[in-house]
Legacy VTK file of the C-alpha trace (Angstrom):
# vtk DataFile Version 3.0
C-alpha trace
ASCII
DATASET POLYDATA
POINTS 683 float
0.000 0.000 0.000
2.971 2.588 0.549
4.608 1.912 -2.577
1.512 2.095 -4.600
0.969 6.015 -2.863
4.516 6.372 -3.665
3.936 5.623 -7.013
1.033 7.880 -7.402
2.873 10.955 -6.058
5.631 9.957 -8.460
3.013 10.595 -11.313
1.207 13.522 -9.847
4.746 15.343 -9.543
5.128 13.893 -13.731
2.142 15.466 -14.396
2.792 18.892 -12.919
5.739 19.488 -14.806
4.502 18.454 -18.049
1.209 20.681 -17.437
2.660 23.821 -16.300
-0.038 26.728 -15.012
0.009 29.722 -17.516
-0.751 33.411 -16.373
-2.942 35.469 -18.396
-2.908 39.514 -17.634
-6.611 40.767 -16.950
-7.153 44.360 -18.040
-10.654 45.363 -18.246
-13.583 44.082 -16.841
-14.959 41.741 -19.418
-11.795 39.960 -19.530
-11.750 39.546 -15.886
-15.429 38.093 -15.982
-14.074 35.738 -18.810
-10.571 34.417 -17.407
-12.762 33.053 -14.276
-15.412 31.362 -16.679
-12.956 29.972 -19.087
-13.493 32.050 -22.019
-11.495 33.222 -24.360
-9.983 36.991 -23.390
-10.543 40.024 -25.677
-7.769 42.575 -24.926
-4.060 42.645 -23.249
-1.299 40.682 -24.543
-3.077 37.044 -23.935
-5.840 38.111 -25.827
-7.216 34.980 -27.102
-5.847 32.234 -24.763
-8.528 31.188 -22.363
-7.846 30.082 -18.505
-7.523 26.249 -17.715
-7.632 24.218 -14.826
-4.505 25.468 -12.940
-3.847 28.766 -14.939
-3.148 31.953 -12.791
-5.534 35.174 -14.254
-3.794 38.234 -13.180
-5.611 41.491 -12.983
-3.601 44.435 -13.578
-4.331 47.620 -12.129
-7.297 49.248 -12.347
-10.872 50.073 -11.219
-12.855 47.209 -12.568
-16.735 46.751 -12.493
-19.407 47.013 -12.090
-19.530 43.299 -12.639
-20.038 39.799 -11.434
-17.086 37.486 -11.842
-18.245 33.545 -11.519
-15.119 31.196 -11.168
-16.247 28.282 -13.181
-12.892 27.012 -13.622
-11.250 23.662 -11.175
-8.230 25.071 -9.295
-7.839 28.626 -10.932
-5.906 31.662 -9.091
-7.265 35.091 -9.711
-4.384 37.198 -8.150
-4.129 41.523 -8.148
-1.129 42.798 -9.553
-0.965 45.759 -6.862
-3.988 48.372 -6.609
-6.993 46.260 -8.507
-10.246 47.353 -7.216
-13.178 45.215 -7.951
-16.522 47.158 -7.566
-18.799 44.115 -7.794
-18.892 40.606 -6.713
-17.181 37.179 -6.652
-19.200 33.607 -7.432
-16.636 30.475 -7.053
-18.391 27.246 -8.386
-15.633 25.635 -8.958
-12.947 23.578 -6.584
-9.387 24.493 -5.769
-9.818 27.941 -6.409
-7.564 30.617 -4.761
-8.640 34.210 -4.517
-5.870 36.251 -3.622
-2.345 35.826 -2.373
0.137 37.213 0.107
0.877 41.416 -1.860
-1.706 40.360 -4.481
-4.746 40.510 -3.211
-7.982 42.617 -4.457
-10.166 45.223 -3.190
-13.780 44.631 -3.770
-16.888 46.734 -2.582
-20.067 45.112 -3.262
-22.936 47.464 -3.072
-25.301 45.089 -4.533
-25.312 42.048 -2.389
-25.647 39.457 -1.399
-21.424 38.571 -0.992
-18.451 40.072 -1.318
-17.193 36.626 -2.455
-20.133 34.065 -2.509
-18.391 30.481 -2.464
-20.420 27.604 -3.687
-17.991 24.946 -4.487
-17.779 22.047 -2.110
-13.542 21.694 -1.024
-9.904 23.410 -1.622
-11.119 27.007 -1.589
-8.251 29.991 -0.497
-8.996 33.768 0.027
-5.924 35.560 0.733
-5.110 38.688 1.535
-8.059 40.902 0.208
-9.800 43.929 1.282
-13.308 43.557 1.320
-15.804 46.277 2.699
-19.030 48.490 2.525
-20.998 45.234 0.618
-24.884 44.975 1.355
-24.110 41.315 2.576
-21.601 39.618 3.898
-17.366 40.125 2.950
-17.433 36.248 2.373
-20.463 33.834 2.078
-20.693 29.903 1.363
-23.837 29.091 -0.134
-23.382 25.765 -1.623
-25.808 23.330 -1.470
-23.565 20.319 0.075
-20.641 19.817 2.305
-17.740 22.554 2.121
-13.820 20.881 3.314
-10.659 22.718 3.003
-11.480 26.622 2.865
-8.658 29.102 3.989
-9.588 32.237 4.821
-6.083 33.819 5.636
-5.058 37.667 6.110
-8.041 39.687 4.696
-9.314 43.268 5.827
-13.397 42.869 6.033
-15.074 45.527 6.926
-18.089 47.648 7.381
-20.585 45.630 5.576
-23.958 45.338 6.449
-24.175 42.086 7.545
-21.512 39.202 9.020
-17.626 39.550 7.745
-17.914 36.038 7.131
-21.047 34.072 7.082
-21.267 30.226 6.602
-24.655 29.959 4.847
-24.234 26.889 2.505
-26.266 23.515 3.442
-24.043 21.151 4.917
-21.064 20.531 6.988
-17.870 22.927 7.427
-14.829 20.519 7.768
-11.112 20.899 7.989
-11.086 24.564 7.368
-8.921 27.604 8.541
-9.502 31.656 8.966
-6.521 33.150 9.916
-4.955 36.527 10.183
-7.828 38.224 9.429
-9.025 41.880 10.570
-13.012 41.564 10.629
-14.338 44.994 12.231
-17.452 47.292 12.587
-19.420 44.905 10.332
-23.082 44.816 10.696
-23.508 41.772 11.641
-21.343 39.202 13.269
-17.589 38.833 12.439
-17.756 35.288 12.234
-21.099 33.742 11.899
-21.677 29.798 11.052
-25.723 29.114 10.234
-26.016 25.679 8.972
-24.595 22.052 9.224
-21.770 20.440 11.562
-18.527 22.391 12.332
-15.777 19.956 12.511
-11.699 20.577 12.230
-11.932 24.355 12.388
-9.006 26.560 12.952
-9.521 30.310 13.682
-6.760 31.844 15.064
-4.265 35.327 14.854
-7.745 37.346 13.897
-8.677 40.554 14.998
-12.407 40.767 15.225
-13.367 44.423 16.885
-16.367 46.220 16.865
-19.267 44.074 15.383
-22.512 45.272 15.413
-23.712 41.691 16.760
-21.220 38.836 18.460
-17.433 38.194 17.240
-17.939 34.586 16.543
-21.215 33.015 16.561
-22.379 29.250 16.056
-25.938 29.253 15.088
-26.005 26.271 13.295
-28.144 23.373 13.513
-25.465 20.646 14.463
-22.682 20.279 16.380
-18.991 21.693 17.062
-16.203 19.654 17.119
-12.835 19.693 16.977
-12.583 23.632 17.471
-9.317 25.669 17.401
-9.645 29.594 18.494
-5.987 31.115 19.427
-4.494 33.959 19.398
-7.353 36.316 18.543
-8.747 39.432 19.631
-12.038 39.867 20.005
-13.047 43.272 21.062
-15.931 45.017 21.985
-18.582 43.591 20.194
-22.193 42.511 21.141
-21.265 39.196 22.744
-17.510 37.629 22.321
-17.759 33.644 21.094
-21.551 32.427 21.530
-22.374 28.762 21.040
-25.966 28.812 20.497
-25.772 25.726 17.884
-28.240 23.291 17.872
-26.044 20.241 18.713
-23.315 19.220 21.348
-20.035 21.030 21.597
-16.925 19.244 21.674
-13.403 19.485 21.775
-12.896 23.129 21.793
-9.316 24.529 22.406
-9.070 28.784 23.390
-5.775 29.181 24.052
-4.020 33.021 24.197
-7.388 34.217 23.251
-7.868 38.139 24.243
-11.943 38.456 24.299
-13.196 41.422 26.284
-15.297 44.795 26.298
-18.484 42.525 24.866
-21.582 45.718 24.807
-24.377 43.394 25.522
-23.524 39.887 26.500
-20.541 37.716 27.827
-17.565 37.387 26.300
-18.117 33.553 26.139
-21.149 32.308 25.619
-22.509 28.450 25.871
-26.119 28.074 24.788
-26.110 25.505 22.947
-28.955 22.979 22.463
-26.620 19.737 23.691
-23.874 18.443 25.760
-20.633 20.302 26.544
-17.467 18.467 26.622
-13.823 18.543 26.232
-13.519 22.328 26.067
-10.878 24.035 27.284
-8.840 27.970 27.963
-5.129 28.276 27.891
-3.697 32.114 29.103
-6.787 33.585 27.592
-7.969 37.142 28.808
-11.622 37.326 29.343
-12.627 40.437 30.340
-14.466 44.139 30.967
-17.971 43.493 29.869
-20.192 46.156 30.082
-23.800 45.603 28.617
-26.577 45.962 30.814
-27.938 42.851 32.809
-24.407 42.370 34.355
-22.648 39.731 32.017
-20.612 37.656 32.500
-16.881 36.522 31.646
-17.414 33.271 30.561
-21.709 31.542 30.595
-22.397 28.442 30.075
-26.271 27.325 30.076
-26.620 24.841 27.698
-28.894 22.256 27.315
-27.275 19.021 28.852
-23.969 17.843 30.589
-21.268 20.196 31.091
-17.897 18.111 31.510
-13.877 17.605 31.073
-13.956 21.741 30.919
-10.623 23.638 31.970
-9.417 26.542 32.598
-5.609 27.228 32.758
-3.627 30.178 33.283
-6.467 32.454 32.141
-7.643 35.996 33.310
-11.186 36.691 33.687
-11.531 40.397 35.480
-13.545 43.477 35.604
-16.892 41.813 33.729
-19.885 43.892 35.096
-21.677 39.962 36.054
-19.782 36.932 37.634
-16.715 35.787 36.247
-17.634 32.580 35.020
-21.440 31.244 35.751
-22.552 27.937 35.180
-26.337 27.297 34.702
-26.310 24.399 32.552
-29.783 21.943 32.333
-27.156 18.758 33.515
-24.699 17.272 35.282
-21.800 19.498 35.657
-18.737 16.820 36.272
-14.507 17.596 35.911
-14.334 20.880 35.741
-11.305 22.794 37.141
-9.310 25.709 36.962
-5.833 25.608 37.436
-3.408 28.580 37.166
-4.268 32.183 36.404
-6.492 34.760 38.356
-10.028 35.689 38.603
-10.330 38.948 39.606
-12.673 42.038 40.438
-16.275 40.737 38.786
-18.800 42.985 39.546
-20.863 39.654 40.939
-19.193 36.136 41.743
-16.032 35.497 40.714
-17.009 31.967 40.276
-20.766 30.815 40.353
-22.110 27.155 39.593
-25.324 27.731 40.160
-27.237 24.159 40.112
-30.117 24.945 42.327
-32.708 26.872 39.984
-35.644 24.719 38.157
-34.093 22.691 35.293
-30.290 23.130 36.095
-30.532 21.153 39.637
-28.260 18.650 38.545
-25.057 17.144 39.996
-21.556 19.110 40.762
-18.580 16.629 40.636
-15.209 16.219 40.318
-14.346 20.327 40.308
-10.898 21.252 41.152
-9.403 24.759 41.425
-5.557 24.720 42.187
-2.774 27.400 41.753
-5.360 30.063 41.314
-6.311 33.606 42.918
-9.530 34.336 43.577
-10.013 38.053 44.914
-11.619 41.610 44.946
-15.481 39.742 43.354
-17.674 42.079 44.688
-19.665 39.247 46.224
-18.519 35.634 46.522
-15.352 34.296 45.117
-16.435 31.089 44.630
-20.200 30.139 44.864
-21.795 26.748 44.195
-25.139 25.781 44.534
-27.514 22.948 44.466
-31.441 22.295 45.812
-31.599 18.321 45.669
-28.869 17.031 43.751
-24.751 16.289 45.331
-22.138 18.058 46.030
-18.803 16.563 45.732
-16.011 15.397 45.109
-14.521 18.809 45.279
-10.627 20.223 45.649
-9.237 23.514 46.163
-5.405 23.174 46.636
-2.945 26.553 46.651
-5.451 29.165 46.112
-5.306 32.816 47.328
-9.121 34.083 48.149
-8.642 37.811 49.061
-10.511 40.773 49.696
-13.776 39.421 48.360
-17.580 41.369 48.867
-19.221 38.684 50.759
-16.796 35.765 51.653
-14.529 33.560 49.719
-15.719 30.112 49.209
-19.603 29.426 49.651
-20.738 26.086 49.268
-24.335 25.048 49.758
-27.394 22.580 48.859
-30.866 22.123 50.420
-31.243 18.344 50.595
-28.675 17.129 47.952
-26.043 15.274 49.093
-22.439 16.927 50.341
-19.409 15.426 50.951
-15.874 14.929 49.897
-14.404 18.180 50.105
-10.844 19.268 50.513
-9.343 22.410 51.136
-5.028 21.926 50.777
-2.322 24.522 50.889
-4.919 27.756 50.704
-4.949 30.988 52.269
-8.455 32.749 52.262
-8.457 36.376 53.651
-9.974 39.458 54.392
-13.513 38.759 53.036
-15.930 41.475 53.482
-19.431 40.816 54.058
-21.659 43.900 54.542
-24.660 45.470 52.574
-25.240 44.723 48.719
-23.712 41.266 49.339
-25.288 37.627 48.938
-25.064 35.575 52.236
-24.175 31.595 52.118
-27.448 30.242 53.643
-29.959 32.805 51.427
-31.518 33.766 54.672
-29.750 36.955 56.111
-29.773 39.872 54.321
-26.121 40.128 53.926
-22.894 38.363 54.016
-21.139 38.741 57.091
-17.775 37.753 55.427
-16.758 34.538 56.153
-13.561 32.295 54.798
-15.403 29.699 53.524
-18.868 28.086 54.318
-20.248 24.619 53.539
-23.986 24.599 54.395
-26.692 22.150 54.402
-30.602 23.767 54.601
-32.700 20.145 54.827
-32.195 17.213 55.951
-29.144 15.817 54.467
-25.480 15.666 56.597
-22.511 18.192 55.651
-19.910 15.132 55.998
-16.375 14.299 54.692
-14.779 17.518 55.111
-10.653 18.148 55.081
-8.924 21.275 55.526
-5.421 21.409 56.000
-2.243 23.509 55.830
-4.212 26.166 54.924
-4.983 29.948 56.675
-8.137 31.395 57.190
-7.493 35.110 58.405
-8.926 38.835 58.462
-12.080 37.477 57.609
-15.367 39.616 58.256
-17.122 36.636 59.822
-16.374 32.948 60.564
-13.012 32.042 59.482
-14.408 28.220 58.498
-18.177 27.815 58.846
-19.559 23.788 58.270
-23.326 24.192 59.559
-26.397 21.728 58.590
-29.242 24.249 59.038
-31.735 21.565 58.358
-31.158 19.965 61.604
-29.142 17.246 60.329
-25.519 15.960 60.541
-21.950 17.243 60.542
-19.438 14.395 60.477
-16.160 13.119 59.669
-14.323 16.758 59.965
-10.511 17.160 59.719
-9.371 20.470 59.940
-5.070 19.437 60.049
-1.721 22.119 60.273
-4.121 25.287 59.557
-4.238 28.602 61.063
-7.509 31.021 62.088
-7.020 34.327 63.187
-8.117 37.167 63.490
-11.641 36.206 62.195
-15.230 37.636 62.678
-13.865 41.640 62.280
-17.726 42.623 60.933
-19.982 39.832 62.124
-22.507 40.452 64.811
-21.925 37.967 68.241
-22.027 34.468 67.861
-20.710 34.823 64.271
-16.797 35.512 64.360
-15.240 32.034 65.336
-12.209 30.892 63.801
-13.980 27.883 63.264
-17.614 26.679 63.967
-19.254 23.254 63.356
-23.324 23.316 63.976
-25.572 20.319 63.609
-27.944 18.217 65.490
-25.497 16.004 65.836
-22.066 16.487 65.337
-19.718 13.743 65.404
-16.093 12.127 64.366
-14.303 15.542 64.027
-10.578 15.522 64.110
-8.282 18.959 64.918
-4.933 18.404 64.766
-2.337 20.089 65.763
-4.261 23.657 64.321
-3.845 27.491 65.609
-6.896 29.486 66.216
-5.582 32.521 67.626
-7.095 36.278 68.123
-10.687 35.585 66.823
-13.703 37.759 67.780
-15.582 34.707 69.201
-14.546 31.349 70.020
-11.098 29.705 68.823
-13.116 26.750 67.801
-17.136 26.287 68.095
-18.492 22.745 67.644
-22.262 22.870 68.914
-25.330 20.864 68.665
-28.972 20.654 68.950
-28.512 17.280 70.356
-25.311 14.921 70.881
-21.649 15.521 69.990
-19.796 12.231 69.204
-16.334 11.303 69.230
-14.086 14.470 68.753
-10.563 14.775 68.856
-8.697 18.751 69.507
-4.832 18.221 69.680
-1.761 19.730 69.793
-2.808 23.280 68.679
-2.565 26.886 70.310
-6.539 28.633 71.088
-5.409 31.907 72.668
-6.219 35.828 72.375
-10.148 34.572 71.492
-13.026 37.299 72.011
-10.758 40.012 70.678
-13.451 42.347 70.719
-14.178 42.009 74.301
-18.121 40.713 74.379
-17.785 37.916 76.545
-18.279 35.648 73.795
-15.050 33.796 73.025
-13.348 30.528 74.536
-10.651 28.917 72.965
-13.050 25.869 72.277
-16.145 25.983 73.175
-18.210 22.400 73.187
-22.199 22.612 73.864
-24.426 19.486 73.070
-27.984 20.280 74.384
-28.091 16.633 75.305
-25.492 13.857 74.714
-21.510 14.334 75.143
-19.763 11.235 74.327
-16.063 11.007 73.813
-14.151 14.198 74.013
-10.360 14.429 74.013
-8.323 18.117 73.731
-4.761 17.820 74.607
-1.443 19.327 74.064
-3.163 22.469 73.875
-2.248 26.070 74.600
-5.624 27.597 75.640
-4.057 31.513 76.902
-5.742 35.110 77.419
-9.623 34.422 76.302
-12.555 34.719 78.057
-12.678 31.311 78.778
-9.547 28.788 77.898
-12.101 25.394 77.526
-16.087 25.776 77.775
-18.187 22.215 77.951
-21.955 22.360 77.782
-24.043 19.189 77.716
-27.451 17.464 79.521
-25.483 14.319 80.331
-21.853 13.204 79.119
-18.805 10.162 79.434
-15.777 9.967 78.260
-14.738 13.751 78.076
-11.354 15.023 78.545
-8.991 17.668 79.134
-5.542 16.882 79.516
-1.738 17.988 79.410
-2.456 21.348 78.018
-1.342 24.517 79.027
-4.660 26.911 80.741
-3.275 30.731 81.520
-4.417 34.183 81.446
-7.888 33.388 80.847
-10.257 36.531 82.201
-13.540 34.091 83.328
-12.431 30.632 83.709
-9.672 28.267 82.517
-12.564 25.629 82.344
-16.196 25.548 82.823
-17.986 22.747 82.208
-21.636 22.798 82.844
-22.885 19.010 82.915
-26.082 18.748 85.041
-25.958 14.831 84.405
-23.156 12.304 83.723
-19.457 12.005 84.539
-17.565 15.389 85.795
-14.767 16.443 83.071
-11.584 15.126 83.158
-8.936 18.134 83.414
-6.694 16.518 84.865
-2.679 17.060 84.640
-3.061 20.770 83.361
-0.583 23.593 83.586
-2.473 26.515 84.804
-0.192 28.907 84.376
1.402 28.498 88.006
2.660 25.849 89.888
0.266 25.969 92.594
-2.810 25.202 89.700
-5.977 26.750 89.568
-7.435 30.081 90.410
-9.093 32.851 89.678
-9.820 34.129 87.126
-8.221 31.174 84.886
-10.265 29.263 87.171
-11.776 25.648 87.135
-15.473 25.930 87.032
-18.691 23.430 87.118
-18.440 19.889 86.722
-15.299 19.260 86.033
-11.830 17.545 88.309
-8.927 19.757 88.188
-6.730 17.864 90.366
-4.098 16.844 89.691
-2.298 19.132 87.934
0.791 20.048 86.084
3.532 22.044 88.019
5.447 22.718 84.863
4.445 23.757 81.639
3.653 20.406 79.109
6.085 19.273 76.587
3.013 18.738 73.755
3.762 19.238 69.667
4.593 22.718 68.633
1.926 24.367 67.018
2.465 24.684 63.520
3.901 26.793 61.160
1.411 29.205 58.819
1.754 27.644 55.358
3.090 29.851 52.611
0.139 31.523 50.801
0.701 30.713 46.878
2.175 33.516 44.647
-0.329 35.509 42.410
0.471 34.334 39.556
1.669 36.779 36.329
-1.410 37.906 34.453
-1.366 36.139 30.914
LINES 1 684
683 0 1 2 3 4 5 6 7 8 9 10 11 12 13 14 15 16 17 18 19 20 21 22 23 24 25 26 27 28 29 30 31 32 33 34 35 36 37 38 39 40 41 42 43 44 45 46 47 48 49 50 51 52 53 54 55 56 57 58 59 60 61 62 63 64 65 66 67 68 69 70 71 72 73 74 75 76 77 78 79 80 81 82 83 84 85 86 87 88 89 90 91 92 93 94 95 96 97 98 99 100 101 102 103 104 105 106 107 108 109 110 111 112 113 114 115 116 117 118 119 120 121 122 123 124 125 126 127 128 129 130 131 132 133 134 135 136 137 138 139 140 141 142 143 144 145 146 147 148 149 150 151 152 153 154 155 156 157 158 159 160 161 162 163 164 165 166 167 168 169 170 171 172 173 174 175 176 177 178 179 180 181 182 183 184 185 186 187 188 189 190 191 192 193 194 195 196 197 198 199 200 201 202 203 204 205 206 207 208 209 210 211 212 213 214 215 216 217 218 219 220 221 222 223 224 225 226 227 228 229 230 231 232 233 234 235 236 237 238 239 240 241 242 243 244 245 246 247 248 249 250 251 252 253 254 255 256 257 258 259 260 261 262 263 264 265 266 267 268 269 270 271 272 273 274 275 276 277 278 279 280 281 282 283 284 285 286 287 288 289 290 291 292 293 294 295 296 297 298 299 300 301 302 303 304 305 306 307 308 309 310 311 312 313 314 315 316 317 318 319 320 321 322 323 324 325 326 327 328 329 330 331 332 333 334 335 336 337 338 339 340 341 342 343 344 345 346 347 348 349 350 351 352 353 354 355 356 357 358 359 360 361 362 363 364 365 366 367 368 369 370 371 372 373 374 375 376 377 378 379 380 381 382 383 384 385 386 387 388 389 390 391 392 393 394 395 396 397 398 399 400 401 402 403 404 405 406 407 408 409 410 411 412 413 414 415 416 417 418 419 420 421 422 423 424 425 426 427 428 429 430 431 432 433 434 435 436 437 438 439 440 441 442 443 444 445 446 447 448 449 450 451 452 453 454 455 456 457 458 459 460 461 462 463 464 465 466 467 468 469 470 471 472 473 474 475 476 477 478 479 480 481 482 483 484 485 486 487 488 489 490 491 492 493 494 495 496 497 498 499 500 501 502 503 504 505 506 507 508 509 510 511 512 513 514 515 516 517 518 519 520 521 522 523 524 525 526 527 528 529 530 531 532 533 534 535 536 537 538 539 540 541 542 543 544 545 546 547 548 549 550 551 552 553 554 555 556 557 558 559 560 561 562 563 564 565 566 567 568 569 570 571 572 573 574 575 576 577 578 579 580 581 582 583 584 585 586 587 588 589 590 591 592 593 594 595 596 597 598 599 600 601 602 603 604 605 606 607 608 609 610 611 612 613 614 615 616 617 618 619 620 621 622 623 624 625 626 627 628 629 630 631 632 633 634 635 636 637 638 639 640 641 642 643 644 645 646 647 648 649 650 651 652 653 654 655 656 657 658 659 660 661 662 663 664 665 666 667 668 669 670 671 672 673 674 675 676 677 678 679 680 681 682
């Protein structure tokens, strides 16, 4: 098989230099309507000869026209030899033809309609380096009645026509096609518009596509996209950037360098299509600065059906008057991640998947956000959302959340499921909170301004939670909140080598712990060794409407708690309005808070305090108020003095003191903050 293709190049090559292309000069406008049919021309020094398949008709310059040209003949070039203006139109029926070439290129203004250059041929087209502008359609048409393979569209100036710069009209599919280079501005239409068929194997890249009347690139056509190339363009303050509003899936899309901003009514990336989503992904594109009214977005997707394998790398999306990127699709929403880049100063979100309206409460799975910064949204940084359907897997690993409206990660479902979330390597900061902002939960007015929150409303458990090396600091409210609202569950909690402090700088009392844990029964939560230092309320806050189960506080510093002075603010404060089972803090440093170690339950066993250091505290070292059950065990304490406890760093309640420590314990060293990632170089 490779000699016989070896063989037929051999011949192909014998052929081509026995039937060597001719060029006839064009030089008036008959003769250029004849070289392109194949007729014989009437003036010039090749009057006579007529154009065959291959020949090369060269227009010399000149103001030609009014007049149509149709290209009737396979694999002719019609080329300009330097200032040819065509005032009229271009038909191509034919295959192989090449309009145009690299210094040789025409001018045509169409005033007529409906095309610039109307293609009808089916494969091997190239236009090349024309100017085409003020027609009364589009530059460049297809309007063929079957598949078209193979077009080029490479370094042409269209412009100012009344309707799309380019506009793929013909019935059928467009296949294995490039438009390159091109400038396509202040058209009246789109600069890129595809209408019919399947889009498959497109390249569109290096273009600069400003100042549209409608979007820059827009799929209206009534199949799919596949195998989609955009890089390298800018697309610039038109309607809407890239809109997929096809009828089919979209697949295997690749935006890579892409510069798509300013869009005047609409997002700068649009997914509306009437199918699936998949395989699509942004490499150190710039999505940004929309300003149309109805706040949109950077990047929307709400298409009809999955959403999955979608990435985002080393992009930035800032300064769009909506949220940054919003997902709304009508399906499962399932590996997406960004990785790399920065999301920055949206007028709403900076990230929203919202999954918990009618027809789009569907799954979230398998999203991971590493490397990234997430800061200055003025509301949440990263919002996702579901009514009945899960929540989970999801990672964030090395992010910077800073300085965002409301707070900086707010995750949340009514009776879906939730679980499987980790939080690695992050530091989350200074969120706001205050008027104008959306709160987690949807029922107070505002956000107060909390790190993160992971909330349940019904009955379904917030479970399988990890956060570690990771600070949570400056926050306006809670630095971590995990809550079940619906009177359900919070279990299996690790919170590992993380820091809170200085949390809860705008919330109202009760809201400003470093960390808080609410449920009606909370249980299997591990804190090891952590720092939660300086807060406006408690250090740590694990409370429930019923029984607490199983919980493990080690090796970790809870000091300088109720900063603001209240009375509200223990290093850890434990309260189970019935049930305490199975408590164990130690290796602690619990120093200069209102209370060092608070215990609150009907009835409890198994509950310990033990080896940790208890000074400076202004009401009691420990209280424990247990009218039922086993006293606390704080036993073998260091209380700050040698002769153990007093007041005020007291022993209070239900709870055995003695013995006690007469030298400060020898427990793990709290750890170090974890470096918070580098923002990362703007693409």
């Amino acid at each position: 098989m490779r000699r016989l293709v070896g063989l037929l190049v051999g011949v192909v090559l014998i052929v081509g230099v026995v039937a060597e292309a001719k060029e006839l000069k064009v030089t008036n406008s008959a003769d250029f309507a004849n070289c392109a049919a194949g007729i014989a021309l009437t003036a010039g020094p090749d009057a006579g000869q007529t154009a065959l398949a291959g020949d090369i008709c060269v227009v010399q310059p000149g103001v030609y026209g009014p007049i149509v040209v149709t290209v009737t003949v396979q694999n002719l070039k019609i080329l300009a030899n330097i200032g040819v203006t065509l005032n009229g139109r271009i038909i191509i029926q034919a295959n192989g033809v090449q309009i145009g070439a690299p210094e040789q290129g025409l001018t045509i203004n169409d005033n007529f309609g409906p095309a610039g250059i109307d293609i009808q041929a089916a494969q091997d087209i190239t236009i090349e380096a024309n100017v085409i502008t003020s027609t009364a359609g589009p530059a460049i048409r297809s309007s063929g009645g079957a598949d078209l393979r193979t077009l080029r569209v490479l370094n042409n100036q269209l412009r100012s026509t009344v309707a799309n710069g380019v506009s793929f009209a013909h019935i059928g599919a467009l296949e294995d096609s490039v438009i390159a280079d091109n400038t396509l501005e202040t058209n009246g239409g789109a600069g890129i518009g595809f209408l019919n068929g399947r889009v498959r194997r497109v390249s569109i890249s290096d273009n600069r596509i400003n100042s549209n009347t409608a979007q820059g690139i827009v799929f209206s056509n009534n199949g799919s996209v596949e195998e989609l190339e955009l890089s390298r363009n800018t697309i610039r303050g038109n309607s809407l950037g890239v809109q997929f509003g096809n009828a089919g899936g979209v697949s295997e899309v690749a935006f890579s360098g892409n510069t798509i901003s300013a869009s005047t009514a609409g997002p700068n990336v649009l997914f509306a299509n009437g199918g699936f989503v998949e395989d699509v992904s942004f490499e150190g594109d710039e999505l940004s600065t929309t300003t149309g009214l109805g706040a949109p977005p950077g990047v929307l997707i709400v298409n009809n059906g999955v959403a999955e394998r979608i990435q985002f790398r080393n992009v930035l999306i800032e300064r769009n008057r909506g949220h940054g990127i919003h997902i709304a699709n009508a399906g499962r929403l399932r590996e997406f991640s960004i990785i790399g880049g920065r999301i920055r100063n949206n007028a709403g979100h900076n990230v929203f998947i919202e999954h918990n309206l009618p027809g789009t409460d569907f799954g979230v799975s398998d999203i991971l956000l590493e490397g990234v910064t997430i800061e200055q949204a003025d509301d949440n940084g990263v919002r996702i959302l579901t009514n009945t359907a899960e929540i989970g897997p999801l990672s964030f690993k090395n992010l910077l959340l800073a300085k965002n409206g409301a707070l900086g990660i707010c995750i949340r479902t009514t009776t879906g499921t939730m679980g499987d979330i980790l939080i690695e390597g992050s530091t989350i900061r200074e969120s706001q909170g205050g008027p104008g902002t959306t709160s987690c939960d949807g029922m107070a007015p505002q956000a107060e301004g909390s790190g993160i929150e992971i909330l349940t409303l019904g009955n379904t458990p917030v479970s399988n939670i990890t956060i570690r090396e990771s600070v949570f600091t400056n926050n306006g409210g809670f630095g971590l909140r995990l809550h079940a609202l619906g009177n359900d569950r919070v279990t299996n909690i690790a919170i590992q080598n993380s820091r809170f402090e200085q949390n809860g700088t705008r919330a109202a009392m009760g809201q400003g712990s470093g960390v808080s844990i609410r449920g009606q029964i909370v249980e299997q939560i591990a804190v090891n060794p952590t720092v939660a230092n300086d807060n406006n309320d408690h250090g740590v806050e694990i409370t429930a409407s019923r029984d607490i189960l199983n919980v493990s506080i080690s090796g970790g510093e809870f000091s300088n708690n109720d900063r603001n002075r209240d009375g509200v603010g223990a290093g850890i404060s434990v309260s189970a309005n019935e049930d305490l089972l199975g408590l164990r803090i130690s290796d602690c440093k619990l120093a200069n808070n209102t209370k060092g170690v608070r215990i609150q339950a009907d009835t409890a066993r198994d509950h310990h305090v033990n080896n940790c250091e208890i000074s400076g505290n202004t009401q009691a070292g420990v209280e424990a108020s247990i009218p039922n059950g086993a006293n606390l065990d704080a036993t073998n304490n260091w209380w700050g003095s040698p002769s153990g406890p007093s007041a005020p760093n007291g022993c209070s309640g239900q709870a055995d003191c003695t013995p006690f420590l007469s030298a400060p314990p020898g427990g793990p060293t709290p750890p170090t903050p974890p470096t918070p990632p580098t923002p990362p170089t703007p693409p």
